[in-house]
C-alpha positions as a printed NumPy array, in Angstrom:
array([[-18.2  , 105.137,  -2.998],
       [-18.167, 101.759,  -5.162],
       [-14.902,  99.795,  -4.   ],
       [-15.377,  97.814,  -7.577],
       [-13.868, 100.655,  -9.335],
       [-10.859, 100.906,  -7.747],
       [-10.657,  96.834,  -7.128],
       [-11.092,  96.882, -11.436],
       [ -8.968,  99.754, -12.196],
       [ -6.159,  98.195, -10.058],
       [ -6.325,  94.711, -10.788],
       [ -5.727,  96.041, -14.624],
       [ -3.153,  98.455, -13.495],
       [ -0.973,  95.391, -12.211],
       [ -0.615,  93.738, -15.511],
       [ -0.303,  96.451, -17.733],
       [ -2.695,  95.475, -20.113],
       [ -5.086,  92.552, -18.925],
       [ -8.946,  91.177, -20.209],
       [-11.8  ,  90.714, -18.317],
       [-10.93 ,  87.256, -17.043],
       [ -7.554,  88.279, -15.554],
       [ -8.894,  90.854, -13.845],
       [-11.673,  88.13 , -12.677],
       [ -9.316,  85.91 , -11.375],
       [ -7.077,  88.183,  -9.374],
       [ -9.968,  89.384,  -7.67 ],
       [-11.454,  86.071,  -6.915],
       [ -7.998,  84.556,  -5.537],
       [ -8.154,  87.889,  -3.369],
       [-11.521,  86.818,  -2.359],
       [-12.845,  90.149,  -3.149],
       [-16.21 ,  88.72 ,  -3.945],
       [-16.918,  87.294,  -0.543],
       [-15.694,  90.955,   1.247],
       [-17.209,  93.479,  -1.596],
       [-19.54 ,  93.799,  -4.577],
       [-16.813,  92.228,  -7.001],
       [-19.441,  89.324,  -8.485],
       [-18.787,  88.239, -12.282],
       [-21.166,  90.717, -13.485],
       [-20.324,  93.594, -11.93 ],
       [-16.264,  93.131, -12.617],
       [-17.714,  92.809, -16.625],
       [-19.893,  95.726, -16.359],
       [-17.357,  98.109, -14.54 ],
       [-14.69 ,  97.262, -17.366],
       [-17.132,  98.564, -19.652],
       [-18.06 , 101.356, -18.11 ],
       [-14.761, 102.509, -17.325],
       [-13.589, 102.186, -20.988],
       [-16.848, 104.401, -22.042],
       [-15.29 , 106.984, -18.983],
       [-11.525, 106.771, -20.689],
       [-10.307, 105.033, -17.686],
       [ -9.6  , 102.412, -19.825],
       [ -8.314, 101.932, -22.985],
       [-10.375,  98.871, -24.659],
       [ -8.224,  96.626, -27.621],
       [ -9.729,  94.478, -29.441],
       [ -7.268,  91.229, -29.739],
       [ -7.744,  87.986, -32.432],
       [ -9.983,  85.191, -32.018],
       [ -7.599,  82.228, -30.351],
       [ -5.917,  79.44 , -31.86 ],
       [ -8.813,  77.086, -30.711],
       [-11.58 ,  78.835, -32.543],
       [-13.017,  80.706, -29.359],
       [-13.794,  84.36 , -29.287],
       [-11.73 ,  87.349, -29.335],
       [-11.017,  88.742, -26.513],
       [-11.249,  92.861, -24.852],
       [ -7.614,  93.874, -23.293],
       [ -7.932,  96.707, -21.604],
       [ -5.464,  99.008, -20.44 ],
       [ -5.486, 102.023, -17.775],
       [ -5.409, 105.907, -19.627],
       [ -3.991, 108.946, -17.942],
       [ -7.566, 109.68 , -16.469],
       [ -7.595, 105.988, -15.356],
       [ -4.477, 106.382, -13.491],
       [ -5.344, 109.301, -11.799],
       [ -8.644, 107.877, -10.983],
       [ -6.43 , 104.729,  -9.511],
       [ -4.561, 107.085,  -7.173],
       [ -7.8  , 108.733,  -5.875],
       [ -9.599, 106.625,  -4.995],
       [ -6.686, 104.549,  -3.81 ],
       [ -5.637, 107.55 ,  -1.774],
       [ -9.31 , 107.446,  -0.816],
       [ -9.811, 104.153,   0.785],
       [ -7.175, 104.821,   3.02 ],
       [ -7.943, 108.037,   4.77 ],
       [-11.857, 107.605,   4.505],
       [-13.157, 106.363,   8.023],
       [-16.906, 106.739,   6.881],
       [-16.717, 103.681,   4.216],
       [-17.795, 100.671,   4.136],
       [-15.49 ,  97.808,   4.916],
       [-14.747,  96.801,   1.564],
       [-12.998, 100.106,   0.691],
       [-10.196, 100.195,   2.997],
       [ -9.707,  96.237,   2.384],
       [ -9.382,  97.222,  -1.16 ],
       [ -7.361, 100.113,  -0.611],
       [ -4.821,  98.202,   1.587],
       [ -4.594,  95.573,  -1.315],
       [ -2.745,  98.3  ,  -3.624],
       [ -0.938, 100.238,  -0.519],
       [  1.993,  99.09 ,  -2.339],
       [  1.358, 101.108,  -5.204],
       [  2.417, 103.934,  -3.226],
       [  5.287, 105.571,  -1.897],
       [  6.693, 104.387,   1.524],
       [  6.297, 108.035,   2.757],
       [  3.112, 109.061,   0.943],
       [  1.426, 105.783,   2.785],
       [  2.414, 106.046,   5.773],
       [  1.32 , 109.802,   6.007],
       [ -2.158, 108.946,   4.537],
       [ -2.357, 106.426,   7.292],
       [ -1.873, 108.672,   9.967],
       [ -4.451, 110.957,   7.79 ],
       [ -6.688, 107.942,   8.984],
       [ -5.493, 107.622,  12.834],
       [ -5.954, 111.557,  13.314],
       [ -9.812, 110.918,  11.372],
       [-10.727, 108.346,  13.781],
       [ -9.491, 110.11 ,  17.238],
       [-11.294, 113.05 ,  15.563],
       [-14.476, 110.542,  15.653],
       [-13.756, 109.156,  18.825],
       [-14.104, 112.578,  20.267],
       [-17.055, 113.716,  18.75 ],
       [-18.404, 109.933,  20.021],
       [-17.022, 110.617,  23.417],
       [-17.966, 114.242,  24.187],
       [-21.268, 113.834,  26.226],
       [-20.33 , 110.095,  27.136],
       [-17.904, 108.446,  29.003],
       [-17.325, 104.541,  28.103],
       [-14.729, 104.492,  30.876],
       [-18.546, 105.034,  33.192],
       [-21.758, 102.903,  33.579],
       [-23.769, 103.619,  30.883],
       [-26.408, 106.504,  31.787],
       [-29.691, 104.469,  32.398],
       [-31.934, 106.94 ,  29.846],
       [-29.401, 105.381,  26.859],
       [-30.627, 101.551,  27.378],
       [-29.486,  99.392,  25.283],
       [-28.898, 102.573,  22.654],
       [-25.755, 103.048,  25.059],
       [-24.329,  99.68 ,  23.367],
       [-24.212, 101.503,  19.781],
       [-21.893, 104.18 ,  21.332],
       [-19.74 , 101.538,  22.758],
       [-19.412, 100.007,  19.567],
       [-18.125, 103.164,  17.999],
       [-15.954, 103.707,  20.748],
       [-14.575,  99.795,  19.966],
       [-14.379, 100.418,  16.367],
       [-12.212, 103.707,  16.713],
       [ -9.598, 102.092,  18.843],
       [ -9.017,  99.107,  17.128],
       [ -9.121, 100.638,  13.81 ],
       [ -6.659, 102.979,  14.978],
       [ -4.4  , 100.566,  16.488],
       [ -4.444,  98.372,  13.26 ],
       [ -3.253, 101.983,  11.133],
       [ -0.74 , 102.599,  13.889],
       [  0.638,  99.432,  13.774],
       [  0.729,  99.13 ,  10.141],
       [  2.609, 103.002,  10.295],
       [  5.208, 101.253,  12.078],
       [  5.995,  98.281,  10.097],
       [  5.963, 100.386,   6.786],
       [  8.398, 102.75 ,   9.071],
       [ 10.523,  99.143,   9.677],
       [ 11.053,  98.713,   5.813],
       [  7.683,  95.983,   5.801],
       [  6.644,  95.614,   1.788],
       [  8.759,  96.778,  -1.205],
       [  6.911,  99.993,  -2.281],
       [  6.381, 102.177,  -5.482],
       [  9.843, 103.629,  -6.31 ],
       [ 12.249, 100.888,  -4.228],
       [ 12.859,  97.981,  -6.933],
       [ 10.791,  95.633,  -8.803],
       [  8.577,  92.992,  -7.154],
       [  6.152,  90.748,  -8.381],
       [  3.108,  92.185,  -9.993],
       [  0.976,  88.963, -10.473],
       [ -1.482,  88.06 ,  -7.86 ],
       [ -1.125,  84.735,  -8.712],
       [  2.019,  83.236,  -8.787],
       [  2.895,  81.061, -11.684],
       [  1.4  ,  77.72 , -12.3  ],
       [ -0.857,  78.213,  -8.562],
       [ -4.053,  77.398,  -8.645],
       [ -6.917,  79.436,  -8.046],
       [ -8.636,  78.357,  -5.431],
       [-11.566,  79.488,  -5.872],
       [-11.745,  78.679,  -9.386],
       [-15.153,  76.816, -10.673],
       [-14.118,  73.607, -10.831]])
């Protein structure tokens, strides 16, 4: 599953109603294309795409001031916000993703309910010991390797590695949403702006 539709739909989702270069820029202060497929072109192209889905609602606004084009606003539908909390839901129960999905899904965790995150966390801690077993059954990393595995024995160990720590990152996080950590959907308003106003982007062409 494409993180790029979930980075899109909730970059939009934060302003309300936002055009292609807002959602650009939040993304690229985020970093989010360095850590997932969110290039230029494929933030463009999944705005459009998602308007010809009704995930988004596309509105044609007036040429500026300056003379310069008019610009697409687009704005999450009822579909769109349902496909929001899916795949945002998704990203962080999912253990078989790549990377860039539970990074992206961790960027909106505050879109959610305190409770309804932390339980989808410990969806994700349960998922991994799950793996970790299945991993584990015939092997033992706590033993030397078995000498038929060579260096194959190394993979195991890095699944093994992966479990834990992932695992001890969800746990960790369970607690400090458990502590009151973040202001979540439902507990008061907080800023909704990735940037804050009048910072620069910093990784803005120059």
């Amino acid at each position: 599953m494409s993180a790029i539709r979930l980075l899109v739909l909730g970059a939009v989702r934060q302003h309300g109603r936002a055009h292609g270069y807002m959602v650009r820029n939040d993304l690229e202060f985020w970093g989010a294309h360095e850590w997932s497929n969110a290039k230029p072109g494929s933030i463009y192209h999944a705005l459009k795409q998602l308007a010809k889905q009704n995930m988004l609602l596309a509105h044609e606004t007036a040429p500026s001031t300056a003379g310069g084009p008019p610009r697409t606003e687009y704005e999450l539908t009822g579909d769109g916000e349902a496909e929001f909390m899916r795949l945002l839901r998704h990203a962080l129960t999912a253990v078989d993703e790549k990377q860039d999905m539970l990074t992206s899904g961790v960027g909106f965790l505050v879109d959610l309910p305190r409770e309804e995150a932390i339980a989808l966390l410990r969806q994700r801690i349960t998922a991994l010991e799950g793996w970790r077993r299945e991993v584990t059954q015939h092997w033992s990393p706590d033993e030397s390797t078995p000498e038929e595995w060579g260096h194959i024995g190394e993979i195991m160990k890095l699944w093994v590695h992966n479990a834990d720590s992932g695992a001890r990152w969800a746990r960790g996080l369970v607690e400090r949403l458990e502590n009151g950590a973040y202001v979540m959907a439902g507990e008061g308003d907080r800023a909704r702006d990735v940037l804050p106003p009048g910072a620069p982007n910093p990784y803005a062409e120059k």
